[in-house]
C-alpha positions in Angstrom: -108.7 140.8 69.9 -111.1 141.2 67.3 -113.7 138.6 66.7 -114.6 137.1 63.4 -117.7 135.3 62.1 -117.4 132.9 59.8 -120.2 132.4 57.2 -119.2 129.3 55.7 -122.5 127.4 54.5 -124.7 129.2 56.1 -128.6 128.4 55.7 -131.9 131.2 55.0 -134.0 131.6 57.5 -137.2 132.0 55.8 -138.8 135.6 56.5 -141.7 133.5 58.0 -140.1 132.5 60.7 -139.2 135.9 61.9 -141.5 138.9 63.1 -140.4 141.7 64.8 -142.5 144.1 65.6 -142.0 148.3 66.4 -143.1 150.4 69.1 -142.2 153.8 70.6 -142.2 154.3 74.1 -143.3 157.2 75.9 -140.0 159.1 75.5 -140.2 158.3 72.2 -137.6 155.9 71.9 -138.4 152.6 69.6 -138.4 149.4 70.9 -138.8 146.3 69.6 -140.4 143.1 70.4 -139.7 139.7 68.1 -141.2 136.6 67.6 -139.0 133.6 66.5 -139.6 130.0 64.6 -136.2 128.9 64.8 -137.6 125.3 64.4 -136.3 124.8 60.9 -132.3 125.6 62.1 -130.3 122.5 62.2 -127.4 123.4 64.7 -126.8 122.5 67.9 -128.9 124.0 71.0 -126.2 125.9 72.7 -125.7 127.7 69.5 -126.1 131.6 70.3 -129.1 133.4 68.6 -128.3 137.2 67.9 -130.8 139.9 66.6 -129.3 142.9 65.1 -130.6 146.5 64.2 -129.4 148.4 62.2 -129.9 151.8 59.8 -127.7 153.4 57.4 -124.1 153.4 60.1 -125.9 152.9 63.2 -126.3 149.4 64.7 -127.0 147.6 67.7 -126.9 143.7 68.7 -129.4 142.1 71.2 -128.1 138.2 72.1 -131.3 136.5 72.8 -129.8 133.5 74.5 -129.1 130.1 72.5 -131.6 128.0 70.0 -131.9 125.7 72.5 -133.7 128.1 74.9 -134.5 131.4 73.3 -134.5 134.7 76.0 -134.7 137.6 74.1 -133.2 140.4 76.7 -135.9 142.6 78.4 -134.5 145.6 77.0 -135.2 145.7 73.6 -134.5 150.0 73.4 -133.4 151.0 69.9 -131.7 154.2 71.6 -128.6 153.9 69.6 -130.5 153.8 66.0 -130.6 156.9 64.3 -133.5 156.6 62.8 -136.7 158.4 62.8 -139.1 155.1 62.1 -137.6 152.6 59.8 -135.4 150.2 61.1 -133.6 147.3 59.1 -133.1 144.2 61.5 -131.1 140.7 61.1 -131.3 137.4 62.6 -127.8 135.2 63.0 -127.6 132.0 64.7 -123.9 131.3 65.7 -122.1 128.2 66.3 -119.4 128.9 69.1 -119.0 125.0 69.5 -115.4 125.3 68.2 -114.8 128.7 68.9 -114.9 129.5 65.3 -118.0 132.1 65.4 -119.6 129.9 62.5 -122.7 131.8 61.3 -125.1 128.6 60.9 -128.5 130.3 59.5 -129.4 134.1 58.9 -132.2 136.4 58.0 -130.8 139.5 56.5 -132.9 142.8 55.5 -136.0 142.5 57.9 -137.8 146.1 57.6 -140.3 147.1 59.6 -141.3 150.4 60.3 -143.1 152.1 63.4 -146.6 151.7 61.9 -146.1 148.5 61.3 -148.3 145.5 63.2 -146.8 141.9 61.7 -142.7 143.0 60.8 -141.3 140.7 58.7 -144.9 138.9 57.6 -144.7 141.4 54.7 -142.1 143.5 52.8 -143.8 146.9 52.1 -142.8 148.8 48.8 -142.0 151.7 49.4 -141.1 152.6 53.3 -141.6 156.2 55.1 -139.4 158.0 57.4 -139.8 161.2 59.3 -136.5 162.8 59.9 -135.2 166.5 59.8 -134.5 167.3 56.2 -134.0 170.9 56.5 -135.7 173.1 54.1 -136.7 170.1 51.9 -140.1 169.0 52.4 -140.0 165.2 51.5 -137.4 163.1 49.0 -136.9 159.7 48.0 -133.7 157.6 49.2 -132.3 155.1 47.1 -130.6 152.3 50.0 -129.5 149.2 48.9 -132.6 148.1 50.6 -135.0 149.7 48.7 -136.4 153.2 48.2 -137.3 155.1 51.1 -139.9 157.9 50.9 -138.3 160.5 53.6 -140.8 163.1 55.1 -139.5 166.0 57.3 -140.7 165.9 60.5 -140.6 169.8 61.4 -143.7 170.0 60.1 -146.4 170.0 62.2 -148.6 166.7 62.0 -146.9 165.4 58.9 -147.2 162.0 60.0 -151.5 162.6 60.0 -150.5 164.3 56.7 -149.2 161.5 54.7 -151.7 159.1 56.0 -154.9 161.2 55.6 -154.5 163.9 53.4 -155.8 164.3 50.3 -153.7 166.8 48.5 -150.5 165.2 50.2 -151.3 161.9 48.3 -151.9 163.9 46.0 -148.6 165.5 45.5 -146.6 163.4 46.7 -147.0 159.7 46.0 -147.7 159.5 42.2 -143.9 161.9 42.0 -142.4 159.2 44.3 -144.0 156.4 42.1 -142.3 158.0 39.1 -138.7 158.8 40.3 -138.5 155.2 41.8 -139.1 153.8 38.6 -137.5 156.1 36.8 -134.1 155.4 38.7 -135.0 151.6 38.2 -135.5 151.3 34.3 -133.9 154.3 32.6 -130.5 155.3 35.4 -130.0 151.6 36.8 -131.7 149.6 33.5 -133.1 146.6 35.1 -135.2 144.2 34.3 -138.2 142.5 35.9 -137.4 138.7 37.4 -140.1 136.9 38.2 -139.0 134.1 41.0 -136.6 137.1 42.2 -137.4 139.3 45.7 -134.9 141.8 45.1 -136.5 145.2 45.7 -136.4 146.4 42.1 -138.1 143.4 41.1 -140.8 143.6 43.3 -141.7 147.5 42.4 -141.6 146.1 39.0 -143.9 143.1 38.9 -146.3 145.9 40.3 -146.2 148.4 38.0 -147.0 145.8 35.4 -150.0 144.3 37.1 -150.8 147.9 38.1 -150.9 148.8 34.3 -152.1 145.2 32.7 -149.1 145.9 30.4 -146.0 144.6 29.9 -142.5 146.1 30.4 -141.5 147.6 27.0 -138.0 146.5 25.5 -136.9 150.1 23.9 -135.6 153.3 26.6 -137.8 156.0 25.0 -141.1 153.2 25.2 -140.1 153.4 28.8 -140.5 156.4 29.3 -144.2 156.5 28.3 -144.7 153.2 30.7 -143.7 154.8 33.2 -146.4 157.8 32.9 -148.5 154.7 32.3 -147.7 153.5 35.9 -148.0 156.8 37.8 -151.6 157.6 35.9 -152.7 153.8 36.9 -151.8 154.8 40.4 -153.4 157.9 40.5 -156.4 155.8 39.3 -156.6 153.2 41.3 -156.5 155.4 44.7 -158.6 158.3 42.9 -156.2 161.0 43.5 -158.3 163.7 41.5 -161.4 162.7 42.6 -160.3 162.8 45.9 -158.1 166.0 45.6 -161.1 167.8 43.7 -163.7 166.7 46.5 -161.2 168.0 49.6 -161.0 171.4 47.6 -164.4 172.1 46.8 -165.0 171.5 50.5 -162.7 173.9 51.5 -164.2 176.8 48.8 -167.8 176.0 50.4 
């Protein structure tokens, strides 16, 4: 018989209290290793403590004993995730006390990614993948999480690449920069929020601290912004200089 959770007043466990951290093993499988302040949970201590892991329709659970006497299970392999380094994680503490499956507290949406070194301290931006896109070089994906900046990984050192390479940045980034918030303003028309941590939001707030300007009211205004936002960015991390230098290096 199928189980069923129940998430009948169920409480937020802040993202504080949860950091999971990424690491691949020598057969290049990721693992995982958390760190959990379950402190602020009021439920009782034989209530079960579950992490899951999970991208896009791959998932796996880890039970990690009760909140009474967290035991997080010595293998913490992510072999089932298909995933090349982002992996989206959530915390569930379950009351089975009357064999209801009450979810008592969660933490949905923890991202970390392989690079990563404090988890779910921090929500980055804009996270990068390395998976086999065929003939495409790089795209952005759009999840319900947040953008994704995809890089294919059958090219040789593309993970040195896009963290050292000049005329990657170059290319690269400030186009991501503009699609995102291209899809954001003018395809899904939002609007900044400023006690909100939905992704959009987020991506927002920085664009307008990036630019010192605020978000225009009229579509075609926008537009401009936008270009506004993608120049700022190429400013702030001196793209051209940067490009410029690496090139007239290579013509000495």
């Amino acid at each position: 018989m199928l189980r069923k959770l129940n998430f009948t007043e169920r409480t937020k466990i802040p993202r504080s209290a949860v950091q999971i951290t990424l690491r691949r093993e020598s057969d290049g499988v990721l693992a995982f290793d958390p760190v959990l302040d379950l402190s602020s949970v009021t439920a009782p201590a034989s209530s079960r403590v579950y992490i899951e892991a999970h991208y896009r329709t791959s998932y796996m659970r880890f039970d990690c004993g009760t909140l009474g006497d967290l035991t997080p299970p010595d293998d913490r392999r992510l072999s089932e995730i298909d995933s090349g380094s982002v992996v989206r994680f959530r915390v569930k503490v379950v009351d089975n006390a009357t064999n209801t499956h009450r979810i008592v507290a969660a933490a949905d949406d923890i991202t970390v990614s392989a690079s990563s070194s404090d988890g779910g301290t921090r929500v980055p931006l804009l996270e990068v993948n390395f998976r086999d896109l065929g003939d495409l070089p790089w795209r952005v994906e759009l999840e319900a999480n947040g953008p994704v900046l995809e890089l294919n990984n059958r090219v040789e050192g593309i993970e040195r690449l896009a963290r050292h390479d000049a005329a990657f940045f170059a290319l690269v980034y400030p186009a991501a920069v503009r699609e995102i918030l291209t899809h954001i303003l003018l395809i899904d028309e939002y609007e900044i929020a400023e006690d909100a941590d939905e992704w959009w939001s987020l991506w927002l707030r920085w664009a307008r601290e990036l630019t010192d300007a605020p978000l225009p009211a009229e579509r075609e205004d926008r537009r401009t912004w936008i270009e506004d936002v993608a120049a700022a960015f190429c400013g702030r991390h001196r793209v051209l200089e940067k490009l410029t230098s690496v090139r007239a290096e290579e013509t000495k």
